[in-house]
C-alpha positions in Angstrom: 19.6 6.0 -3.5 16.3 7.1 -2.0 13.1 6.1 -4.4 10.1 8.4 -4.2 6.9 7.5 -5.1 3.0 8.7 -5.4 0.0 6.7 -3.3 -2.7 6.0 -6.3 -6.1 7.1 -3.7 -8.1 4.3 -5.0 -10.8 5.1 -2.6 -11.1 8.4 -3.7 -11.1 8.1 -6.8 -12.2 6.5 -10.6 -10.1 4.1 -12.2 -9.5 6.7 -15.1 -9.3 9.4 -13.2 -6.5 7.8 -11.0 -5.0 6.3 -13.8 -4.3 10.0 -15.0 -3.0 11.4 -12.2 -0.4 8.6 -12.1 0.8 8.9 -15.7 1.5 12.5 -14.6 3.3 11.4 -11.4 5.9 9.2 -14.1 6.1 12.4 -16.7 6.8 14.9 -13.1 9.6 12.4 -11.5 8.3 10.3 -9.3 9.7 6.8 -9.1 6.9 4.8 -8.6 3.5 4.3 -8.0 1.5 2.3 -5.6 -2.0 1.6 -4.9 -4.1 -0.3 -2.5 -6.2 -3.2 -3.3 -9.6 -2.9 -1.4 -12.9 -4.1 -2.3 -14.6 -1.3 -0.4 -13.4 2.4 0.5 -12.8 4.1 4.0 -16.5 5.4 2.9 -19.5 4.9 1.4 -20.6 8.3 -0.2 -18.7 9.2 -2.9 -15.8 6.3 -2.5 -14.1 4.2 -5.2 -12.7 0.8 -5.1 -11.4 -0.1 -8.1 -9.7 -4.0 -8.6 -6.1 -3.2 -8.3 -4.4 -6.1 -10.5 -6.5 -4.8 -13.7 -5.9 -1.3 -13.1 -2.1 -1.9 -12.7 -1.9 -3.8 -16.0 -3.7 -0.6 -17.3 -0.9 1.8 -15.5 2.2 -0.7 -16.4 0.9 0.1 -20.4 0.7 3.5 -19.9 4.0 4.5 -18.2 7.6 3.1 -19.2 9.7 3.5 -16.1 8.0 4.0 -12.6 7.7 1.1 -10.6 4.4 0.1 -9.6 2.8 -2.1 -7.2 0.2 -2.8 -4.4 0.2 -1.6 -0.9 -1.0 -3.6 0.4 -3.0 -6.4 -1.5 -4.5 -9.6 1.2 -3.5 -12.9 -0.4 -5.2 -14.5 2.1 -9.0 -14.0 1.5 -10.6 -12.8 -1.6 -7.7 -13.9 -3.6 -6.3 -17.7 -3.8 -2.3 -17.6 -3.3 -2.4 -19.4 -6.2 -4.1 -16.6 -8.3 -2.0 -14.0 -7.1 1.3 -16.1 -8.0 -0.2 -16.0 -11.6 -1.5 -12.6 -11.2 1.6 -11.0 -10.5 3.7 -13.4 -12.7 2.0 -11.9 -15.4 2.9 -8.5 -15.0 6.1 -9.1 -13.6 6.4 -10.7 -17.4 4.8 -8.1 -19.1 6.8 -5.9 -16.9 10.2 -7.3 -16.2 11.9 -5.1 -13.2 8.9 -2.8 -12.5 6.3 -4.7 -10.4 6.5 -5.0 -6.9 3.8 -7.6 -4.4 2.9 -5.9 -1.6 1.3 -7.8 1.2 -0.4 -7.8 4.4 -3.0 -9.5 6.9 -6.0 -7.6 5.6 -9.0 -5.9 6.9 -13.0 -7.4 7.8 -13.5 -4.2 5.7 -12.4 -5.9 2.6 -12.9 -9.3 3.0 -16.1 -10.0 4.9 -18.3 -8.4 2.9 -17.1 -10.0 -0.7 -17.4 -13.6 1.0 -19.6 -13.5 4.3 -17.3 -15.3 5.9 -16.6 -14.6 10.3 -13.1 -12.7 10.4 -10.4 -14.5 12.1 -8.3 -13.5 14.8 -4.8 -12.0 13.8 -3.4 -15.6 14.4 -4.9 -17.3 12.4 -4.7 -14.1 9.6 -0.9 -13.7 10.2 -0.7 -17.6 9.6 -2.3 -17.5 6.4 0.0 -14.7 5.0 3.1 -16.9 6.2 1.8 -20.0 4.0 0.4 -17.5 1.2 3.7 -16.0 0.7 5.5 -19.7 0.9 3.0 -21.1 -1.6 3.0 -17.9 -4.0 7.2 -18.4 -4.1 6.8 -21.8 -4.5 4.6 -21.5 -8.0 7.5 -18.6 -9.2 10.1 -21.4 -8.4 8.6 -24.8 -9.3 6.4 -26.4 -11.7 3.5 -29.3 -10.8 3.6 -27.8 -7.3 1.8 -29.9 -5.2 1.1 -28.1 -1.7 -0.8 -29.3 1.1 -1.2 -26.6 4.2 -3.3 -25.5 6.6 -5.1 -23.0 4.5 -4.2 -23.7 1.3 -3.6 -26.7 -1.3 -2.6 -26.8 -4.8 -2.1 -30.1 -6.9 0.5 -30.1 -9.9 0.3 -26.5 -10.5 1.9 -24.5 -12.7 2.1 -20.7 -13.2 3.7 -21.1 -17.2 4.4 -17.0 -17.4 6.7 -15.6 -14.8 9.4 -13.4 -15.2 13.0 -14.1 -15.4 13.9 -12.4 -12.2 11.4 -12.6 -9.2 8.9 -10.1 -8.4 9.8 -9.0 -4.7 7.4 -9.3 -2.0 7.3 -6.8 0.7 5.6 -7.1 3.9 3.3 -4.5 5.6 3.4 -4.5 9.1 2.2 -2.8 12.2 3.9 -4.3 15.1 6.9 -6.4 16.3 6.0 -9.8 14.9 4.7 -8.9 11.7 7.4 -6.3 11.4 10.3 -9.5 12.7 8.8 -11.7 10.0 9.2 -8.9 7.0 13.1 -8.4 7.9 13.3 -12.8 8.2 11.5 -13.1 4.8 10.3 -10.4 3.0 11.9 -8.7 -0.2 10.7 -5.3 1.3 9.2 -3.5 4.3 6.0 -1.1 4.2 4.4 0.9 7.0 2.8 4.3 7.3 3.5 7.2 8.4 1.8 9.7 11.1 2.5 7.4 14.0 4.2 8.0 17.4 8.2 7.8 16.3 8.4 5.2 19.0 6.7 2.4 17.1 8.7 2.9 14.5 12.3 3.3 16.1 11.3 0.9 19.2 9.2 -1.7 17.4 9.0 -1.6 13.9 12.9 -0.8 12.7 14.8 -3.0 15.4 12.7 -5.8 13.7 13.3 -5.7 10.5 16.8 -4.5 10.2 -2.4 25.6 -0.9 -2.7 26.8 2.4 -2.6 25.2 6.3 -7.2 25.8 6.4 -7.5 24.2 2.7 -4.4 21.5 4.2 -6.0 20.6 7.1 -9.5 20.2 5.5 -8.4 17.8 2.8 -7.3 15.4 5.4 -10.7 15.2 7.0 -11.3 13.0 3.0 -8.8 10.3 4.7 -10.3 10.3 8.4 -10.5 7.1 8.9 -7.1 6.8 8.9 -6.9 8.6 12.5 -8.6 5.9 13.8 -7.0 3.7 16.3 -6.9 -0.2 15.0 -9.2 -0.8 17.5 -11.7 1.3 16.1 -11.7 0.0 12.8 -10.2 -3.7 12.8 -13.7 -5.8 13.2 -15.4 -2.6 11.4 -16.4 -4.2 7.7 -19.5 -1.6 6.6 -18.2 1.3 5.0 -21.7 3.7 6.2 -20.3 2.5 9.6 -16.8 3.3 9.1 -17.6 7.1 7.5 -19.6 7.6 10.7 -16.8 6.8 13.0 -14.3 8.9 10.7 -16.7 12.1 10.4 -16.9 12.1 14.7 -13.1 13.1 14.4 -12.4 17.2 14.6 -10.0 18.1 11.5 -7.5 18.0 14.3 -7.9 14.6 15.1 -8.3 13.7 11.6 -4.5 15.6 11.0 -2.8 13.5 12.6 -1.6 11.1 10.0 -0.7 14.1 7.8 2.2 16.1 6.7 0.3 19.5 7.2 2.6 22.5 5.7 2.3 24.9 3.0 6.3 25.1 3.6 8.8 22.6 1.3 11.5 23.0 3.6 9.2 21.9 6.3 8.1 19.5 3.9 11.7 17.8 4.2 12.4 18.5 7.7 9.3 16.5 8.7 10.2 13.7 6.0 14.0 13.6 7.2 13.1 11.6 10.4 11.7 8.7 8.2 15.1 9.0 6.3 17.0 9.1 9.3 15.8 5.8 10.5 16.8 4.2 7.3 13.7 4.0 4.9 14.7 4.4 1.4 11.9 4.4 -0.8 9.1 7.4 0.2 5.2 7.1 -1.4 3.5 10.1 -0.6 0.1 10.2 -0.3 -1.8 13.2 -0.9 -5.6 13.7 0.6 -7.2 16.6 -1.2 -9.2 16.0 -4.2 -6.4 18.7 -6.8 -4.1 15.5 -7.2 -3.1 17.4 -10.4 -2.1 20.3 -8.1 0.1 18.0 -5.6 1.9 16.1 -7.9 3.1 19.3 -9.4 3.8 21.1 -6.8 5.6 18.5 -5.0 7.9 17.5 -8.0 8.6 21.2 -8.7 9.2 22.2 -4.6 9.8 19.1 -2.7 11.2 16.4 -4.5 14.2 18.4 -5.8 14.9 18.9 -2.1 14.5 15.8 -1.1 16.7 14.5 -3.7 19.8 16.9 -2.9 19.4 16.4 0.6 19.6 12.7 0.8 20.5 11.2 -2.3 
């Protein structure tokens, strides 16, 4: 059965704020809600960055059903595995069946900054989510863990509340051996959408077994997200990153984006995702009337959705 879900914009807006729209997205019918863990937004004027783990114990109190979880948080950097372990074994406890880890190799944007540290090459970052994600199962599984890795040591450790059935882990990923390594190990896959099909059919998949002006505009809020991973990889000030993000035309800035004022659209343009097998859908809306999507979208689009695939 196909899961649909609502993207919490934590770098658009409050912790409050979001909070609300998301206890609207449960009472409209969506299935879950995800947000992203950053310590600084896409931009510096008017952006939001609120810490993800407290503001999902706030959402897990205030809804009863929707699952919710990060995407994606870095258990690499600013977090200790070992903290996330007991992190997330909290509210896996306080929240049996409903939380889900997601993880990925992070961003300078988010970790350089909170510890001045130089930002490794995506060796030595895709190593460090490999023994993360060992270590973090590890405390879920045993108690007195003693660990001694490359990155990361623990000695007699134990996280004393954890749930009775595992909170998953899935793995973002933007390329083959990230993507190979989430189908080997992960509980779950994540990527985004608004890429050339080919990465996803080609390189991901095979791996892991109001109107169009006011549309179009709203994206430009998300820009940054049109930038190649090039662009933005080593890019850790967000002043910096706004200025490359506002030298995109709305055009450019588009591309990412599901840009229709047409539901049936809506769905054709969602059915390819579908078609190459993914099975639970966050959507992620750019303008600043969240209120106005969520409702729209359960009242137009996710009824469609849901007869046309299940």
């Amino acid at each position: 059965m196909i899961k649909l879900g609502y993207k919490a914009s934590a770098e658009q807006f409050g912790p409050r704020e979001l909070l609300k729209f998301s206890v609207l997205a449960e009472e409209l019918g969506f299935d879950s809600v995800f947000v992203s863990d950053h310590f600084q937004p896409w931009k510096h004027i008017d952006g939001h960055a609120p810490q993800s783990l407290a503001w999902l114990g706030a959402l897990g109190a205030q809804t009863s059903r929707v699952l919710i979880g990060t995407s994606v948080l870095t258990p690499t950097f600013r977090y200790h595995p070992s903290l996330v372990a007991q992190a997330f074994g909290t509210l896996g406890a306080i929240f049996p069946g409903r939380v889900i880890l997601g993880v990925g190799t992070g961003e300078s944007l988010n970790e350089v900054p909170a510890m001045g540290i130089a930002w490794p090459e995506f060796k030595e970052r895709f190593a460090r989510l490999r023994e993360a994600n060992d270590l973090i199962r590890r405390l879920w599984r045993e108690e007195r863990v003693t660990f001694e890795g490359t990155y990361y040591r623990t000695v007699n450790a134990t996280v004393y509340d954890r749930p009775d059935v595992e909170v998953p882990i899935y793995v973002a990923a933007a390329g083959a051996l990230v993507a190979k390594y989430a189908g080997r190990t992960g509980d779950g896959f994540i990527t985004t959408s608004g890429k050339a099909p080919t990465l996803y059919s080609e390189t991901l998949l095979p791996n892991v077994t109001a109107d169009m002006q006011r549309a179009m505009e709203d994206t430009r809020e998300w820009a940054a997200l049109a930038l190649t991973p090039e662009q933005k990889m080593h890019v850790e000030d967000p002043i910096e990153m706004q200025r490359l993000a506002e030298s995109l035309s709305a055009e450019q800035a588009a591309t990412r984006w599901i840009v229709s004022t047409d539901p049936e659209q809506q769905v054709e343009r969602i059915k390819p995702y579908v078609d190459l097998g993914f099975r639970h859908l966050v959507f992620h809306a750019p303008g600043c009337d969240q209120e106005r999507f969520l409702r729209l979208y359960a009242k137009d689009v996710l009824p469609r959705l849901r007869a046309k695939f299940g």
